[in-house]
C-alpha positions as CSV (number, residue, x, y, z in Angstrom):
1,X,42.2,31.1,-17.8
2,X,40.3,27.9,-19.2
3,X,42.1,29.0,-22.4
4,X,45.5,29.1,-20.9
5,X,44.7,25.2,-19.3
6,X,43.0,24.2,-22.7
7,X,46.0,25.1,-24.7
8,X,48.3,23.7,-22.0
9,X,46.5,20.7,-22.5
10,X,47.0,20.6,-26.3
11,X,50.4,21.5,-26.2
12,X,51.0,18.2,-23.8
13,X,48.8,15.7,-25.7
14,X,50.9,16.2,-28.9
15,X,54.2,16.1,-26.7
16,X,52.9,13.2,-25.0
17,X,50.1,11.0,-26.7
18,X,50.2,9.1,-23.6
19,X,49.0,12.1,-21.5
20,X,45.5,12.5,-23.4
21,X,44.1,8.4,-22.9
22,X,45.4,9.2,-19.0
23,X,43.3,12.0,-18.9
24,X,40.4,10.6,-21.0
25,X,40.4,7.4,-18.2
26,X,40.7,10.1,-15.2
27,X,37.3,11.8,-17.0
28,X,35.6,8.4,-17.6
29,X,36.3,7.4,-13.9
30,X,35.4,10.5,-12.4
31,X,31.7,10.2,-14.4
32,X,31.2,6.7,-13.1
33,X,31.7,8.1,-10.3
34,X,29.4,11.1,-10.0
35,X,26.8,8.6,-11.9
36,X,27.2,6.3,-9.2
37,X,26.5,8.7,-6.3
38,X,23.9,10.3,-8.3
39,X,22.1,7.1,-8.5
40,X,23.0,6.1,-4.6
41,X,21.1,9.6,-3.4
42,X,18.0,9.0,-5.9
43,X,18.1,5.5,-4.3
44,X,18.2,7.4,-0.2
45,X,15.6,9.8,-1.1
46,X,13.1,7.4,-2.5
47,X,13.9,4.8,0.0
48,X,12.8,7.3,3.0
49,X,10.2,8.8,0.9
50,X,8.6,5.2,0.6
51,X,9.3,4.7,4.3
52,X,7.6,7.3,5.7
53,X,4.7,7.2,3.2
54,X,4.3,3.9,4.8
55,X,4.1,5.0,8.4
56,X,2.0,7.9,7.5
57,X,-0.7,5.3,6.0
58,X,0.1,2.1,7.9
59,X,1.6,4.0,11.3
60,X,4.5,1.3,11.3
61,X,7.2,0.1,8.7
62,X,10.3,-2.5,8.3
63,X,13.9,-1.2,6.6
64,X,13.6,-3.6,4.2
65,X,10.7,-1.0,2.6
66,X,13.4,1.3,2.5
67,X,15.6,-0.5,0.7
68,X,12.3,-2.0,-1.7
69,X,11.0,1.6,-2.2
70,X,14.6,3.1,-3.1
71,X,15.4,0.4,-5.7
72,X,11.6,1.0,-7.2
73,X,12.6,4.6,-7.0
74,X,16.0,4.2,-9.1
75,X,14.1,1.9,-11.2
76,X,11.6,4.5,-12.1
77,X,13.9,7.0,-13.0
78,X,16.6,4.8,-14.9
79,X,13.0,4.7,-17.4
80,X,14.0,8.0,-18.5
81,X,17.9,7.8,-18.3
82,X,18.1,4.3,-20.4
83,X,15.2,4.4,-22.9
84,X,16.0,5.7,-25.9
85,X,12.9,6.9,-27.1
86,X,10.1,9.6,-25.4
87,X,7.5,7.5,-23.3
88,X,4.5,9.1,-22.7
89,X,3.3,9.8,-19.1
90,X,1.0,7.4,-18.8
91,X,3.1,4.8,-20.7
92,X,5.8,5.6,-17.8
93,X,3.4,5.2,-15.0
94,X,2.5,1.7,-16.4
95,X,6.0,0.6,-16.8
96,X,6.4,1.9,-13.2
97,X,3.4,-0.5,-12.1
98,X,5.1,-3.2,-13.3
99,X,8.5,-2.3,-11.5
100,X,6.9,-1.8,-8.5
101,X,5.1,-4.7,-8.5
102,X,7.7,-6.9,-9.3
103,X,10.1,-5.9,-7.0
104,X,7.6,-6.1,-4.1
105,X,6.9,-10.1,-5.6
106,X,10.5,-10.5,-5.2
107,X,11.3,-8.6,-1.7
108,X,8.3,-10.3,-0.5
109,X,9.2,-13.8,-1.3
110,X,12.7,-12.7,0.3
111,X,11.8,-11.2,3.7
112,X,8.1,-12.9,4.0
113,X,8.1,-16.2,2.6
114,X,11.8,-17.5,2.2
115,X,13.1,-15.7,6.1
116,X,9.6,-15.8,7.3
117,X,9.5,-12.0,8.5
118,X,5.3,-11.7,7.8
119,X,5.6,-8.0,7.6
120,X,2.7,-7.7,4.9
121,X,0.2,-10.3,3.8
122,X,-2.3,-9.9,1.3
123,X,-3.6,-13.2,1.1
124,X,-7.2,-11.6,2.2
125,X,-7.5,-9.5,-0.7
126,X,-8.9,-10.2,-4.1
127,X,-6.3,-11.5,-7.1
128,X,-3.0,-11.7,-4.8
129,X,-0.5,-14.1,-6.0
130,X,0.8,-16.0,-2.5
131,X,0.1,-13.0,-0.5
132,X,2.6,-10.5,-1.7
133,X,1.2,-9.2,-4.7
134,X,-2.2,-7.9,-5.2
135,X,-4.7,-6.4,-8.1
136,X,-5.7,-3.6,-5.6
137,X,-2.2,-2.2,-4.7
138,X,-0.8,-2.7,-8.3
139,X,-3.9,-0.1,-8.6
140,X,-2.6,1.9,-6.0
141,X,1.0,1.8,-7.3
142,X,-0.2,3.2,-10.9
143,X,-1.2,6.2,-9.3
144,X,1.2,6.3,-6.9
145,X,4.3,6.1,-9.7
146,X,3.0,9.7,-11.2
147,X,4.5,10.8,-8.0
148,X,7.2,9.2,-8.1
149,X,8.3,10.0,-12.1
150,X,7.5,13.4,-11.3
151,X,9.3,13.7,-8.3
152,X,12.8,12.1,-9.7
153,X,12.5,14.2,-12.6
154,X,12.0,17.2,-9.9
155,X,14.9,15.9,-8.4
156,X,17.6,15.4,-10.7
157,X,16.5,18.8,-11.9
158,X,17.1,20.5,-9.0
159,X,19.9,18.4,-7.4
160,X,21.6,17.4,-10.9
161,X,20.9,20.5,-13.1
162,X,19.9,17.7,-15.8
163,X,17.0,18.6,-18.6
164,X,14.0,20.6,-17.2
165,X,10.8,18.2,-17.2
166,X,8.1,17.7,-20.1
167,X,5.3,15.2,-19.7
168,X,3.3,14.0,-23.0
169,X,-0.1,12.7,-21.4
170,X,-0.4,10.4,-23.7
């Protein structure tokens, strides 16, 4: 049967040049497309993942983690899809750190400092740059990213039948 379509398809690109660069735009939609949702359910799952990590340590959380731990969680995983070159493990998780990090400087001079929501301040701790970022939980987010790389790769995997998973530790 895919013969019978492929050939049908042949025949009507040479009838009709016109036919193929319709179907070629039709393809290159539909894979934006699937990309996008792709990216929009990676986005979901590490945006609730990262919200109810939070209430399971802090007992409490804000949807504006949701939205700061999905974006860290696409970020993550774009590492893989847009770098050209294989990155360690360990090179990935520092990447990650500095992700993380960044996007919780910039959501937190969003929702604490510019609307004035408070809903973390770590101007008691050690090295923290105006309260929002801190040494000890750009620690904590190094070791917290090996979960995360591992678990988008798990994901897209499982959900997205993309390439099975290999880690070089170094």
């Amino acid at each position: 049967m895919q013969y019978l379509l492929y050939f049908y398809w042949k025949k009507s690109v040479y009838q009709n040049p016109a036919s193929h660069t319709i179907f070629k735009k039709r393809v290159n939609r539909m894979e934006r497309r699937l990309k996008i949702e792709k990216h929009l359910i990676l986005f979901v799952l590490g945006g609730m993942g990262y919200f109810f990590l939070e209430v399971l340590v802090r007992g409490y959380s804000h949807y504006t983690m949701f939205l700061c731990g999905g974006a860290c969680f696409l970020c993550i995983g774009l590492l893989n899809e847009s770098v050209k070159i294989k990155m360690s493990f360990v090179s990935q998780m520092v990447l990650s750190t500095f992700i993380i990090t960044g996007l919780e400087l910039i959501t937190g001079l969003i929702v604490n400092v510019w609307l004035g929501w408070d809903i973390w301040d770590y101007s008691d701790l050690p090295y923290n740059f105006k309260g929002q970022i801190c040494l000890l939980y750009s620690v904590l987010w190094f070791f917290a990213s090996s979960v995360a790389i591992v678990m988008d790769d798990f994901l897209r995997y499982k959900l997205f039948h993309e390439e099975k998973p290999h880690y070089k530790i170094l």
